[in-house]
N, C-alpha and C positions, 0 to 999 in steps of 0.2 A: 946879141942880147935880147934884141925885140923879135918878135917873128916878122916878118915880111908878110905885107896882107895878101890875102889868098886868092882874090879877086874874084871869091865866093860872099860877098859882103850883101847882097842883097837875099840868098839863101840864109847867112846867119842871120841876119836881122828877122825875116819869116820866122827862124826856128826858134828866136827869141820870141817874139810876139805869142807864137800858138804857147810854148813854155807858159807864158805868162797865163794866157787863158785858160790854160787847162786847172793852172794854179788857182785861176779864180772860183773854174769851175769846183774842184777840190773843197775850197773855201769854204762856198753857196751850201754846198752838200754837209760839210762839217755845222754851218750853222743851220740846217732844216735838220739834222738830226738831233742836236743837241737841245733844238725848241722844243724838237715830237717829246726828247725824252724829259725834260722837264717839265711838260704839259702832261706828261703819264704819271710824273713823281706827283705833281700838284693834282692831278684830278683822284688820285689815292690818299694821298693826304687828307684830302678835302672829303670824302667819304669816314674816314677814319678820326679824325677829332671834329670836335663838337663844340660851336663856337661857343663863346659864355653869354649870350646875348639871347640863345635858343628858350624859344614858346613852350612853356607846359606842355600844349596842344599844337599836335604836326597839322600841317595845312591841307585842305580835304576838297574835295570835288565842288567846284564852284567858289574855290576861295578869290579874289583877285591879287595875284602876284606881279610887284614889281622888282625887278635886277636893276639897280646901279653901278657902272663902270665908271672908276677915275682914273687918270693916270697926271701926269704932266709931260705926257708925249700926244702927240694926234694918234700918230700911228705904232700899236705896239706888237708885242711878239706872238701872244698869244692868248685864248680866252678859251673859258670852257665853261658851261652851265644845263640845269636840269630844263628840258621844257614843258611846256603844257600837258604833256600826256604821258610825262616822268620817264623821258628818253632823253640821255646825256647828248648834248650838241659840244663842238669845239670847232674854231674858227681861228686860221694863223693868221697874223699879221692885220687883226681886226684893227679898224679906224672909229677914234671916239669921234661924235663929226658938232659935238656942243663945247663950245668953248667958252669960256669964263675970265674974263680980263683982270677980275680984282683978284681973283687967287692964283691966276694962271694956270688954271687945271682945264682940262677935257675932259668931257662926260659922256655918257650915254648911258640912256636905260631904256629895258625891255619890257613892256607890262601887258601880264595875259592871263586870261583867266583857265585855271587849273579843271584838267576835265581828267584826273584821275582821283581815282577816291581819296589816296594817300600819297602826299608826296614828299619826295627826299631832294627838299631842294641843295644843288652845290655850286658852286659858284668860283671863278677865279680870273683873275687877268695877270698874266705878267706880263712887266711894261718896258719897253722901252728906253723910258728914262731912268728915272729913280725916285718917282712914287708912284704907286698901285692901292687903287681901294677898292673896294665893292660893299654895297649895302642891298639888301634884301626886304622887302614890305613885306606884308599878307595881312590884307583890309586895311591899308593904313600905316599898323603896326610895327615900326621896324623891328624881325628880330634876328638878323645878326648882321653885324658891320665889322671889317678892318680897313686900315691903313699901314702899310707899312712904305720906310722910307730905307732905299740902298740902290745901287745899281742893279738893273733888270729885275727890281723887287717883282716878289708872287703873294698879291694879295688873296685869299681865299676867308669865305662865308658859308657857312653850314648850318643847315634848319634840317634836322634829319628826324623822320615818321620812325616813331616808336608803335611796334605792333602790339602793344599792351594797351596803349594809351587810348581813351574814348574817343570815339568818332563825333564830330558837333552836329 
């Protein structure tokens, strides 16, 4: 009825064990692809609609820009954003490292002054938990924010240079 043990028990337990890890490794791989790709859906998105918060006037060479990240996780999946010199950055598994007790959010923000003439700013985090926001300044000025609330929400922000538009 039962097999009779094979007096190979320390070999199957090894073959068990490596099984396991390669399963994990498997895993790992499944969700660093699955981040990249929705850190590419989102940094296209984010290029492609235009927040309703967006300035007349795109922000210009020496504007001061600030990036705000929320999440209600410390540590979340993914982030992506325009820099100072209107080269896209993205960063996996970025850590918000401010945290906030009354609302229980984590935060972080980036603030730098813009040394391209024109910029398209884009912005996004998905998070971890299951809220993700991002708000965007330029002198002050907030002009664009979200919040969204779901599992491994993708909050994205867009303030994007119109090549019509007057220079300040």
């Amino acid at each position: 009825m039962f097999d009779a043990p094979s007096g190979n028990a320390g070999r199957d337990v090894a073959h068990f064990r490596w099984n396991q890890t390669r399963l994990r490794c498997v895993q790992e791989r499944m969700k660093t692809f699955l981040a990249t790709m929705i850190t590419s859906l989102a940094l296209l998105t984010a290029g492609l609609v235009p927040s309703a918060h967006a300035a007349p006037t795109p922000p210009a060479s020496g504007d001061r820009i600030a990036i705000t990240l929320v999440s209600d996780a410390e540590h979340n999946l993914a982030a992506g954003w325009t820099d100072s010199a209107n080269h896209p950055r993205t960063q996996r598994n970025p850590r918000l490292v401010t945290f906030d007790a009354a609302s229980g959010e984590w935060s972080q923000t980036l603030t730098y002054t813009a040394r391209a003439a024109l910029v398209d700013l884009a912005v996004y985090l998905q998070s971890a938990g299951g809220l993700a926001g991002c708000r965007i300044t330029v002198n002050g000025r907030v002009v664009a924010r979200e919040r969204v609330s779901h599992a491994h929400a993708i909050a994205r922000c867009v303030e994007a240079a119109d090549a019509a538009a007057p220079h300040r």
